[in-house]
N, C-alpha and C positions, 0 to 999 in steps of 0.2 A: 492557598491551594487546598482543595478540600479530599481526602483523603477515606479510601474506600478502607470499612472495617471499623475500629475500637474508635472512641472519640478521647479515649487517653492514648493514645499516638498521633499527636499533630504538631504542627510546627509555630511555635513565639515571635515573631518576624523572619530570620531566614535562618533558623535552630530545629532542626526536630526532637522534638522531646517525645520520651513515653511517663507518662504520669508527671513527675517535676525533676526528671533526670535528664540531661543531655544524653544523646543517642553518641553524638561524639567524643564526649566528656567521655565515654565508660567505653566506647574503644580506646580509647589510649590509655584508661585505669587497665582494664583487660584483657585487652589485646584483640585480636581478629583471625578467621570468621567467631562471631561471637553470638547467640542464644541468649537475647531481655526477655522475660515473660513482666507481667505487672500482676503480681496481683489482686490488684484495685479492680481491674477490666474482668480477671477470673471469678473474685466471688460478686460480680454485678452480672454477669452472664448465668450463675450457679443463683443467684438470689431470683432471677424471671421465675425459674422453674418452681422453687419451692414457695414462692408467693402463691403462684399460680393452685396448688397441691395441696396451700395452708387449708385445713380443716378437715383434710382427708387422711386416713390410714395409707399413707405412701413410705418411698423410700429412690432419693435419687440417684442411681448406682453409677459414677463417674467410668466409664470406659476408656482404661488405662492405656490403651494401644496407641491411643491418643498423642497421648505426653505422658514418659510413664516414670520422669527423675520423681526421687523421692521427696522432693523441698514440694512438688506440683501435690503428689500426693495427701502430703502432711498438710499444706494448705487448705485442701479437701477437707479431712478427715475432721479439722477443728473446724468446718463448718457444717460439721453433719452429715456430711455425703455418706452414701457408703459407693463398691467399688463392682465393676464391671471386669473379670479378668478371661485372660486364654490361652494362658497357658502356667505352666509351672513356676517359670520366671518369673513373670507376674505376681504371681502370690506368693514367692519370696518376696518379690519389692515390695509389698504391703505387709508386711510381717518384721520387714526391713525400718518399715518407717515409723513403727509402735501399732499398725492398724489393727483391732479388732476382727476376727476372719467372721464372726456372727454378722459384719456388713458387706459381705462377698457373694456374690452370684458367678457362680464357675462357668463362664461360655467357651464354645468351640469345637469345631466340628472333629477333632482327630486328638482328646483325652487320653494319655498315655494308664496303664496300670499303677507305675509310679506313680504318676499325679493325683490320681484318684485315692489313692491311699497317702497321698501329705494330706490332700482336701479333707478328707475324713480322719485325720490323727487333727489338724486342726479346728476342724468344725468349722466351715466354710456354711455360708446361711443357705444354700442353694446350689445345684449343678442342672444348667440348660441344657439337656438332654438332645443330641440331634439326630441318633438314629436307634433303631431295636436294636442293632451289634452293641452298641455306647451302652446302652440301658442292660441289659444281659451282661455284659463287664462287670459294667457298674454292682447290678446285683450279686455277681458272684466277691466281689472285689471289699462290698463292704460285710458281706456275711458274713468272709474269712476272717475279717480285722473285728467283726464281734458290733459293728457298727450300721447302723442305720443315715443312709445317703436320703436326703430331704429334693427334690424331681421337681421341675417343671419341662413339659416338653418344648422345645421348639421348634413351630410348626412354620411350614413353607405357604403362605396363602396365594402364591402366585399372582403377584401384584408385582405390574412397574413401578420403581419406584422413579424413573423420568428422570435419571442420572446415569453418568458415567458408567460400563459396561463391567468393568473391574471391578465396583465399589458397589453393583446390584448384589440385593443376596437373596432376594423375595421371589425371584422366580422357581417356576419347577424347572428349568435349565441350572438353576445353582446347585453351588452342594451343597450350601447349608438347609438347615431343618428336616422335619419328615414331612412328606407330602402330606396334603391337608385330605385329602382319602382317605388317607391310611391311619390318621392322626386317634382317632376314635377307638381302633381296632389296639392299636399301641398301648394307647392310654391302660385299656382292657387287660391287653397282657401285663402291664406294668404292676395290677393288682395283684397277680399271682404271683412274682419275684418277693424274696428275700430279701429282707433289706433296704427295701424301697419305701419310702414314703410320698408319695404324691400329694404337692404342697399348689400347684398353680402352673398356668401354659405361660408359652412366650411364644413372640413373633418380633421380627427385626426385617426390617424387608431392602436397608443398603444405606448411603453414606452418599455425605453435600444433598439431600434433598431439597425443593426449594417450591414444593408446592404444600398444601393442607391437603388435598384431594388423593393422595395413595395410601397416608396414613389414615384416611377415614373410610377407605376401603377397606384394606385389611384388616383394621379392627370391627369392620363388619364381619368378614370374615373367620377372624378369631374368636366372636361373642356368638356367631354360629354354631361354633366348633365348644365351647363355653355349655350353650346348650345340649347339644346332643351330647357331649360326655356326660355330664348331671344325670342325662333321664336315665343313665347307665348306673347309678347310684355314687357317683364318685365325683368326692366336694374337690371344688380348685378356690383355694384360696385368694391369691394373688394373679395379678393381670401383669404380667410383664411385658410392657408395648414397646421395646427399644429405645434407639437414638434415630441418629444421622440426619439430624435436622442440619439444613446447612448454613453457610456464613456468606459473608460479602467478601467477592477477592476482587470481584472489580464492578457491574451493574449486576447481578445478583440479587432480587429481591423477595429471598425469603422469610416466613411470616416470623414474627416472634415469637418465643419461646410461650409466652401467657398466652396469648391468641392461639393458638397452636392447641397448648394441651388444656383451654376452656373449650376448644372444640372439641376435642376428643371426652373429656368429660361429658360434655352435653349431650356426646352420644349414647355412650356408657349410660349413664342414669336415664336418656330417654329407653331403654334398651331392657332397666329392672337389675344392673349390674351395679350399681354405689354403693351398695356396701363392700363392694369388695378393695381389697388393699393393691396399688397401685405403685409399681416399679416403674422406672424410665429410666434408660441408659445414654443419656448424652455425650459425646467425647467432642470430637470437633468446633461445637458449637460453646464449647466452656473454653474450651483453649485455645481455638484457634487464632480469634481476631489477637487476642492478648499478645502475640508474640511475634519480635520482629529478629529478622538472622540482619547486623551488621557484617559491612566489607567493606574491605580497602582496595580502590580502585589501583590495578598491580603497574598498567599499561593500557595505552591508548594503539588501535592497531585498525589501519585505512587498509582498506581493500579495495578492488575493483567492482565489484557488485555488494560486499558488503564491509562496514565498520563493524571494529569486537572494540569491548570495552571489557577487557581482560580483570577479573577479580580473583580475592586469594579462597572465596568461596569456593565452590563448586557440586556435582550430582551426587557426591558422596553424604553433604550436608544434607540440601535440597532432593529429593528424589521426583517428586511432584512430575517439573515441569520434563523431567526425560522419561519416564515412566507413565503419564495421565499426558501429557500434553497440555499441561496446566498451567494458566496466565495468572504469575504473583506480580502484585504492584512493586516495583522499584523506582527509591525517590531518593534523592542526595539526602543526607543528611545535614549537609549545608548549603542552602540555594547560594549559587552563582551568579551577577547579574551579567550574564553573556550568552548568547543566542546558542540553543540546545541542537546540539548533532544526533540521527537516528544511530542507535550501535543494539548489535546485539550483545545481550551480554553473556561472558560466559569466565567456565574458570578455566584451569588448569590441568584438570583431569584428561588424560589422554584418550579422549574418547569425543567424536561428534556431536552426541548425544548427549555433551556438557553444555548444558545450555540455562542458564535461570530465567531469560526471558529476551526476548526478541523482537527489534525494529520499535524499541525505546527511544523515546525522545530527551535525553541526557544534555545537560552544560555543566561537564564534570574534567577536572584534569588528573591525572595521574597522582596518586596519594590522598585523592577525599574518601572520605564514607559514603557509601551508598547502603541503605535499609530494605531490605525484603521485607515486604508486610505478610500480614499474617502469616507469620511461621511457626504461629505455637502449636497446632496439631500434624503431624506425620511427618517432621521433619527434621528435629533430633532423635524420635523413636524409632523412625528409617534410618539414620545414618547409618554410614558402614567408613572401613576402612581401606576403602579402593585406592589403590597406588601409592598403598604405605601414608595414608592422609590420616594424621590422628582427626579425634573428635573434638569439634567445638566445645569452647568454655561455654557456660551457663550461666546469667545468672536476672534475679528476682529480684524486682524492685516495689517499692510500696510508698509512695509519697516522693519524698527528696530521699529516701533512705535504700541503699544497693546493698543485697550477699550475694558472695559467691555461691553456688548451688551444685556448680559441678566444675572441676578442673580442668585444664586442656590438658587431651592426653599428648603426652611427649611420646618420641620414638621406641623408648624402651618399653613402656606399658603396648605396645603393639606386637612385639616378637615373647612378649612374656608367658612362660611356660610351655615353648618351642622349646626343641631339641634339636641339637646334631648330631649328625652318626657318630660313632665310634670310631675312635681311631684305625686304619686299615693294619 
């Protein structure tokens, strides 16, 4: 059976394996729903890009929002990446994990005061700037702290990026960046602020892409924007082009990461831009295929119009498919030879809208494993704890060799540091 995504998640006769570990083997070591990432599949997805980049003044900023446990991180970080954040939290969990804050580019459209003053007591390499209000903050915010804030703006080129509606951010209907109009005018005022340093622009234009064609727009558009700041007298160091290159979840045929950013280079230098230093913020496309969610089939349930195929997963793990309307591969973990029934599948969450996937072709009975493929981006960093559901166990494999990465949370880590009233 050939299998959409990583080619270290496949199956040895009727075994699915990720890397040289049983998928089944390590539900029963760790129980279920359960979070495998491999990191063999992570830094072979992390290795396109910087092959790709080899000879250039770059910097690959991993976007944490992704997958943001600190084992995923730390993997990163010993391969050089530096880090993509957005919020506060974020940049505790990379401070968390020993990371260097000189490899952090601070994104996000709604930078609290707080935040902006950890950023600058740590010396974060970079804040993506995405409005005059942010910027004006920002200046006042590191003046007070006696500190100098390091700028790139982030501009909106109003570019489709030919994806999901939720996960576009390139338009001028989004709210990320500053209009690309205004972008000039901004940059300008940003000379006058305190505090400011203007180091290089950014552009991010949305997530699962799966064309070459919007990212070679916009960075027309950004090397537009490139120019006419310059004639204004004011050097942009660095090109910060984004992520959201997409993955395979099921036919899916987005270009690869080398092909990808040799295009984007080709344009760059045909353009008189190569010397400049070169950022790219990938998230999805480093972790995604890498990670598969195990489950334990709970219950087999016949209906009238439809079969469930009841799991102990459910939308608090997976967000995806109730939130995007998103199709994940689901495959037993151990093939059956007995003729497959269509089921949807779903968990237990009380809510319709629990669903991982739907009008599956399954030959599974009650107590096997079934794997969700590619679940390594937005679907332990979405998790939540809807219906009192702790959070899935984690963990990281690398050859025949498993760690733990994160524990399951139990019931009491859920109400902890709740109160009750006082007595009447």
């Amino acid at each position: 059976m050939t299998l959409p995504g990583s080619p270290h998640v496949a199956y040895r006769g009727d075994t699915l394996f990720i890397d040289d570990c049983s998928l089944a083997e390590l539900a029963r070591r760790f129980g279920t729903p359960l979070f495998v990432y491999s990191r063999t599949a992570m830094l072979a997805a992390l290795g396109a890009y910087q092959r790709a980049l080899a000879g250039r003044d770059h910097l690959v900023c991993y976007a944490m929002k992704a997958n943001s446990s600190l084992a995923v991180l730390q993997a990163f970080d010993r391969a050089e990446c530096g880090f993509d954040i957005v919020s506060g939290g974020e940049l505790e969990r990379v401070l968390a994990a020993g990371i260097d804050p000189n490899k952090v580019v601070f994104s996000g459209v709604g930078k609290t005061r707080a935040e902006m003053q950890r950023a600058l007591e740590v010396g974060v390499m970079c804040f993506n700037v995405e409005s005059e209000s942010e910027l004006d903050l920002l200046s006042s915010v590191a003046s007070q702290a006696g500190r100098t804030a390091r700028v790139s703006l982030r501009v909106n080129p109003d570019v489709d990026a030919l994806t999901h509606p939720y996960i576009s951010t390139g338009l001028k209907g989004n709210k990320f960046g500053i209009a690309h109009a205004s972008a000039v005018d901004v940059y300008r005022h940003a000379t006058t602020l305190a505090g400011i340093e203007i180091v290089g622009i950014d552009c991010h234009i949305g997530s699962q892409i799966t064309e070459a064609r919007p990212y070679l727009d916009a960075l027309d558009r950004v090397l537009d924007l490139v120019e006419a700041v310059e004639s204004h007298g004011i050097r942009l160091h660095h090109l910060d082009l984004g992520g959201g290159l997409g993955i395979r979840y099921t036919d899916e045929q987005p270009p690869s990461a080398d092909a990808l950013v040799a295009a984007m280079l080709a344009r760059i230098d045909a353009r008189g831009h190569g010397q400049r230093k070169i950022l790219l913020e990938p998230g999805r496309s480093l972790v995604g295929n890498a990670g598969v969610l195990v489950s334990e089939v709970l219950h087999l349930k016949p209906g009238e119009d439809k079969n469930f195929c009841v799991v102990d997963a459910a939308m608090n793990d997976v967000a995806r498919p109730a939130m995007y309307g998103a199709w994940m591969g689901i495959v037993p973990c151990t093939l059956r030879d007995a003729p497959p029934m269509t089921f949807d599948v779903v968990g237990p969450v009380c809510e319709s809208g629990d669903w991982l996937g739907r009008d599956r072709a399954l030959a599974v009975q009650a107590g096997d494993m079934l794997a969700v493929l590619s679940a390594g981006a937005y679907c332990m960093s979405m998790a939540s704890n809807y219906n009192s559901r702790g959070r899935a166990a984690e963990v990281m494999v690398a050859g025949s060799n498993a760690w733990l990465i994160r524990e399951r949370e139990l019931p009491g880590d859920l109400f902890r540091g709740e109160h009750l009233l006082p007595a009447d």
